[in-house]
N, C-alpha and C positions, 0 to 999 in steps of 0.2 A: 430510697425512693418509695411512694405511695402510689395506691391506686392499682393493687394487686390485681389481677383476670382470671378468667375459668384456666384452672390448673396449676395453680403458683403453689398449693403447698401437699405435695402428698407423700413423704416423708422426711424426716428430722433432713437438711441440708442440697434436699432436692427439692425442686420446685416446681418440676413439671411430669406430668405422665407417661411421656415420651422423648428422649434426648433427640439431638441432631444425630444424622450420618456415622461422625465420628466421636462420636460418646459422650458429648457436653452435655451439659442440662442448657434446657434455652427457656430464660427465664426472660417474658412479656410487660413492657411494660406503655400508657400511652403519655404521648408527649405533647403538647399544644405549642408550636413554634411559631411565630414569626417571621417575617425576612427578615435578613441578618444575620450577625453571628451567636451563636449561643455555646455558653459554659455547661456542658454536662456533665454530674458526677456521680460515677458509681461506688458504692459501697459494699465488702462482702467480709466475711469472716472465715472460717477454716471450723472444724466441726473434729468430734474425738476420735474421726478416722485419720487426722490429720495429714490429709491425704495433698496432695500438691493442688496449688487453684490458679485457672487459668480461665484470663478476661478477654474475651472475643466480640467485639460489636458488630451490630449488624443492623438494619432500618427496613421499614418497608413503605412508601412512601404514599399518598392517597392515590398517587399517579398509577403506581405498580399495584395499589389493592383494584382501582377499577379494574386494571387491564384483566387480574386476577379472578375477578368476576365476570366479565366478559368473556373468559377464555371458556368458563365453568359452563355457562350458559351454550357458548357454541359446542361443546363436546358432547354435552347432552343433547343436543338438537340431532347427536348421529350415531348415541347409540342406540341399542335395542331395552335396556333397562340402567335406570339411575339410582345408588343410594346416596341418602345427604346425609351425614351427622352434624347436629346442632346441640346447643348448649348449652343453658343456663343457671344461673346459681339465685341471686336475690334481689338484683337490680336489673333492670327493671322488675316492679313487680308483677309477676303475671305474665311475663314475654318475656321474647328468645331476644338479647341484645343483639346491637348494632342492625346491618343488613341480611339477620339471615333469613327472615322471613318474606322479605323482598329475591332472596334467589329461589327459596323454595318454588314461592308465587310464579314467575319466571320460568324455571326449568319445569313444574309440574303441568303449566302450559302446554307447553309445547312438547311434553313426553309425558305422556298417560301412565308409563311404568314404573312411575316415580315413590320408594319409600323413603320416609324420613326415621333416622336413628336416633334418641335425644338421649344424649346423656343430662339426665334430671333430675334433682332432689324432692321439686316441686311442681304443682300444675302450674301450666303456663297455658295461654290462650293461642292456638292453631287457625286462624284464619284462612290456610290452605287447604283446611284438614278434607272437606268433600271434593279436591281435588287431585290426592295422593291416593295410591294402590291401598299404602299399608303405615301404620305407626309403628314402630318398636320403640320403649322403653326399656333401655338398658339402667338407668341410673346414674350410677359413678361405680361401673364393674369392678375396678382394681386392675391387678396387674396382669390376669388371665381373663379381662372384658373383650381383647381383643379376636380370642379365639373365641368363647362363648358366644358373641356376638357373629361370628362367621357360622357357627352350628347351628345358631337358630334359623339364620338367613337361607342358608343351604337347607335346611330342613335335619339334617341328621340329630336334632334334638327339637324337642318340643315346648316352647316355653310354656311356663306357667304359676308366675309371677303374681300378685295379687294385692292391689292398691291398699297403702295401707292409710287414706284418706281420702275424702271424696274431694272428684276432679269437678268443677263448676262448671258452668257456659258462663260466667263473666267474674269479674272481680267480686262486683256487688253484691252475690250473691252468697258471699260470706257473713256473717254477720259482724266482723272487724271493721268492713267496707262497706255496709250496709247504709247509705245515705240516713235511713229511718232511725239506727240508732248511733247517735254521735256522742254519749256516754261510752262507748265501748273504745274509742280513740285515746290518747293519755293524757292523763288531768293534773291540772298543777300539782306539785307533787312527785311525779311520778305514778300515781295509783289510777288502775284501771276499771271502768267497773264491767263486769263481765253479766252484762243483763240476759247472755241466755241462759241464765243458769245453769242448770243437767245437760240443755243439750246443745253439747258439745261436737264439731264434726258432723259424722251423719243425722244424727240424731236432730242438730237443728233443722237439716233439709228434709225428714221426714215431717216432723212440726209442724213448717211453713208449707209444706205440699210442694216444694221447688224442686224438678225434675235436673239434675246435676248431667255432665255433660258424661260424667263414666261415677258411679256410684264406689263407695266404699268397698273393699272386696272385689270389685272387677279384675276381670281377665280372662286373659283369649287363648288358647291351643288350638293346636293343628288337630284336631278331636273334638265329638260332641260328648255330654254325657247325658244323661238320662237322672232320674231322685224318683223312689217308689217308697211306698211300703212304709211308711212313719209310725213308730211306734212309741211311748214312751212308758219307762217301770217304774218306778218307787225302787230308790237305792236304801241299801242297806245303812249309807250314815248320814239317812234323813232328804238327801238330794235326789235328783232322777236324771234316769239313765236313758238316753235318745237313743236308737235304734232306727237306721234305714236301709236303704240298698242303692247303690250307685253301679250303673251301668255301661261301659265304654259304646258307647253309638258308632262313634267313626272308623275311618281306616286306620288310625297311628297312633301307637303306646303312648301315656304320655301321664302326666299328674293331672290329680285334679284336686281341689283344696275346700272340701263343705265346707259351710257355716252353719252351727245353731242360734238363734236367735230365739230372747226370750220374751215375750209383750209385756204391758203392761196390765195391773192387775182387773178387770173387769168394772170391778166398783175400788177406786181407791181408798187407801185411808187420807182422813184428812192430816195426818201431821209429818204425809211424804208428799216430795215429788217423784214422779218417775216418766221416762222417758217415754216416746211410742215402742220403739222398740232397742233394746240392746243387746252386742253380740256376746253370746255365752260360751261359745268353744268353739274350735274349729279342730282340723284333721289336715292333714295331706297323705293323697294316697297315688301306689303308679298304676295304672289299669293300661292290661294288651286289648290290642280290639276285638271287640264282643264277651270281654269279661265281663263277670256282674260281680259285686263283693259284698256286705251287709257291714256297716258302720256304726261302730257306738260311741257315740262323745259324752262324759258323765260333766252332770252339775253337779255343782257341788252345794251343799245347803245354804251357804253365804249367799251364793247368787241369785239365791230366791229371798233374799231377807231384805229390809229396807232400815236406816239409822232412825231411829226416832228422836228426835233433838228433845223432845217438853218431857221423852221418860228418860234419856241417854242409859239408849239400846237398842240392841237389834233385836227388830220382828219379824215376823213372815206374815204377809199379811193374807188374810182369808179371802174367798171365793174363788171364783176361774179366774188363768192367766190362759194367751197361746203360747205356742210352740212352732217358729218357725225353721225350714231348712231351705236352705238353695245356696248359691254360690255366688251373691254377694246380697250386698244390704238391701237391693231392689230386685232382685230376681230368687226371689223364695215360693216353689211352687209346692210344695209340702206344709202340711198350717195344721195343729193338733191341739185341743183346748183341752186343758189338765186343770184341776180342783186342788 
């Protein structure tokens, strides 16, 4: 059968992330029936554990998913805190399949204490989101998400996780999806044409000035931190060496993950492009509260050079560039202009 769903394959022979009860795998699948009778057939194989296989059926009917959502709705109505996990993979694009954005809507109603958990690969679009407590992004944790995900909630760990592409406020404002450019779509052929050139990712929405819904390098802890003291040296093999100090502000130990970022070059040359800005190193560090630490991320000389196509080589091109630091693409409050 086709038309696989969130969790059909997470290793050789198992199909889902969590078994039934009694140790089966419960593999999901949807069906479009009729009234009447219908021939259904299943398929399966045996794998090199060649372990015994046993077929269990079982249905869930539209009838028993309302109830199922109704029941969901009433329970929250009486407790004191809700969490939801939801789920998406790549259909739709940009949203959480089926109804579950409609219970979100629903229980965060009528329970103010409501966080939603998304197991996600990708951004999707939150239409509840000003009326939830809290988001947590877990991902697709694996086989220890389950406890992870309880330590974060309870507090005895601190997340601090960090986007590793920027989250939009809408489809469109990718440039894939971008109404304005309809060469970027697939062209007979197969071949695509990728008119942002260089800026790829953040770097486009830097460009265009479009304020994204969570930037590149975002992320939240139970903790604030503090970015002082920018320095930058001239390394020993032609590259430079960033130097700052980061500060734990809050009550709770926790990571935290700089970014250096490097601008572009003041007066460019003509036979580069180069981005507004891109990122050049980063660090992760664990800070107790009210530690300060002093941080150095080295560049290295390549990432100051640019390909020059009409000489096929790399340059470094002359005059000033900045140097920026903060803790994502759009929250750089440290800014240092180096020659």
């Amino acid at each position: 059968m086709i038309g696989a769903r969130h969790g059909d394959t997470v290793q050789p022979g198992q199909d889902n992330l969590l078994p039934t009860t009694d140790g089966l795998d419960d593999v999901r699948r949807d069906v479009a029936l009729t009234a009447g009778k219908h021939r259904i057939e299943v398929t399966t194989s045996d794998d090199s554990s060649r372990a015994p296989i046993q077929v269990r059926l079982a249905w869930v009917t539209p009838q028993a998913h309302e109830q199922s959502f109704r029941q969901a709705i009433e329970l929250a109505s009486h407790t004191k805190k809700v969490v939801i996990f939801a789920w998406a993979r790549q259909k739709p694009l940009f949203g959480l399949p089926g109804d579950q954005n409609a219970l979100i809507e629903q229980i965060s109603s009528i329970n103010p204490n409501t966080v939603v958990v998304l197991n996600t690969s990708l951004p999707v679009a939150m239409p509840w989101l000003d009326k939830v407590k809290a988001v947590l992004n877990m991902w697709w944790p694996g086989d220890a998400g389950g406890e992870a995900t309880v330590d974060i909630l309870q507090g005895r760990a601190s997340p601090a996780g960090r986007l590793p592409f920027t989250w939009a406020r809408r489809l469109q404002d990718y440039p894939a999806n971008d109404p304005r450019y309809p060469e970027r779509g697939q062209q007979a052929g197969g071949e695509v044409t990728y008119s942002e050139g260089i800026d790829v990712g953040y770097r486009w929405f830097d460009r265009q000035g479009t304020a994204p819904l969570y930037p590149f390098g975002y992320g939240l802890s139970y903790s604030q931190f503090q970015y002082s003291s920018l320095r930058v040296s001239r390394a020993g093999d032609g590259g430079v060496d960033v130097g700052f100090e980061v500060r734990n502000t809050g009550h709770a130990e926790s990571d935290d993950v700089p970014q250096v970022y490097l601008g572009a070059p003041a007066t460019p040359p003509q036979d580069a492009a180069f981005a507004v800005r891109v990122l050049a190193g980063f660090d992760r560090i664990h800070l107790h509260p009210g530690e300060r630490r002093t941080v150095s991320i080295h560049i290295a000389p390549r990432r100051l050079q640019y390909w020059s196509e009409p000489s096929g080589s790399w340059k470094t091109p002359e005059g000033a560039r900045d140097i920026f630091v903060g803790r994502s693409s759009a929250d750089l409050p440290l800014k240092l202009r180096i020659r």
